[in-house]
Structures are given as structure tokens and as C-alpha cells.
Residue, then its C-alpha position, 0 to 999 in steps of 0.5 A: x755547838x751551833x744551831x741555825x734556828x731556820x734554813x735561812x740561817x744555817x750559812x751564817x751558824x756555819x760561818x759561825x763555827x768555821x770562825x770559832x774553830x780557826x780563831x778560838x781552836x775550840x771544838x765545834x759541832x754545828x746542827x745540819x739535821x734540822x733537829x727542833x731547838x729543844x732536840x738541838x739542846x737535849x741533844x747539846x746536854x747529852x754530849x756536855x756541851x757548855x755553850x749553844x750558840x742559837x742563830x736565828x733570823x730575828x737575832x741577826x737582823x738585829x746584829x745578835x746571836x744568842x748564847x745559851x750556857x747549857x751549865x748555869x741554863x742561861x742565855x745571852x745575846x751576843x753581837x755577832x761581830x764577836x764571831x767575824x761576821x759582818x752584817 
């Protein structure tokens, strides 16, 4: 699942996703209802995601995104260029 942590930041978790699906064939959903990140997550446990990538606006001015593990409940951040993206 993809979640844009703001509305400047959903073009890119749509990037994001689009890129997982084509390069990765993995199902994706990405967050269009401007849910709260909590919802987001809660709503990501109870479809069993595994992952949740948060992209929010200070993670990508620094080149990042973060990587929630929704089974072992632990984060990382990840560049975004593992996605596709450029700056």
C-alpha cells in the first residue's frame, strides 16, 4: 500500500505504485481518500498488507520514503530512486 502523507505528495505515492505494479507485478493500493496515516495504517492491518510505503514531503526533500513493515511493525527509510524516481 502507498500512502501520500499530504496533498503535495500524492503525485509521487502515485508514481510510486504505478512503478511497483509494472516493475515489481505486485499488487498495490494507493490512498486517494486523504485518510489520516493512522487510518491509513489500520486500514493497511486489516486488509493484511505487509508493507506501507509513507511518502511524505520532508522524506522526499531528502530523497527518502519510508517503509513501514505492517508484520514485524518497523520502519525504514528508503531512497526513492529504488522506486524509479528522480528528484
Amino acid at each position: 500500500m502507498t500512502a501520500p502523507a499530504s496533498e503535495e505528495t500524492k503525485n509521487k505515492a502515485f508514481e510510486i505504485a504505478n512503478n511497483l505494479r509494472k516493475k515489481n507485478n505486485v499488487r498495490i493500493e494507493l490512498d486517494v481518500m486523504n485518510r489520516k496515516l493512522s487510518k491509513v495504517l489500520e486500514y493497511a492491518s486489516n486488509i493484511n498488507a505487509s508493507q506501507v510505503i509513507v511518502v511524505g514531503s520532508k522524506e522526499l526533500k531528502e530523497g527518502k520514503v519510508m517503509a513501514r513493515n505492517m508484520k514485524e511493525n518497523t520502519q525504514n527509510e528508503i531512497p526513492h530512486l529504488a522506486f524509479g524516481l528522480g528528484s
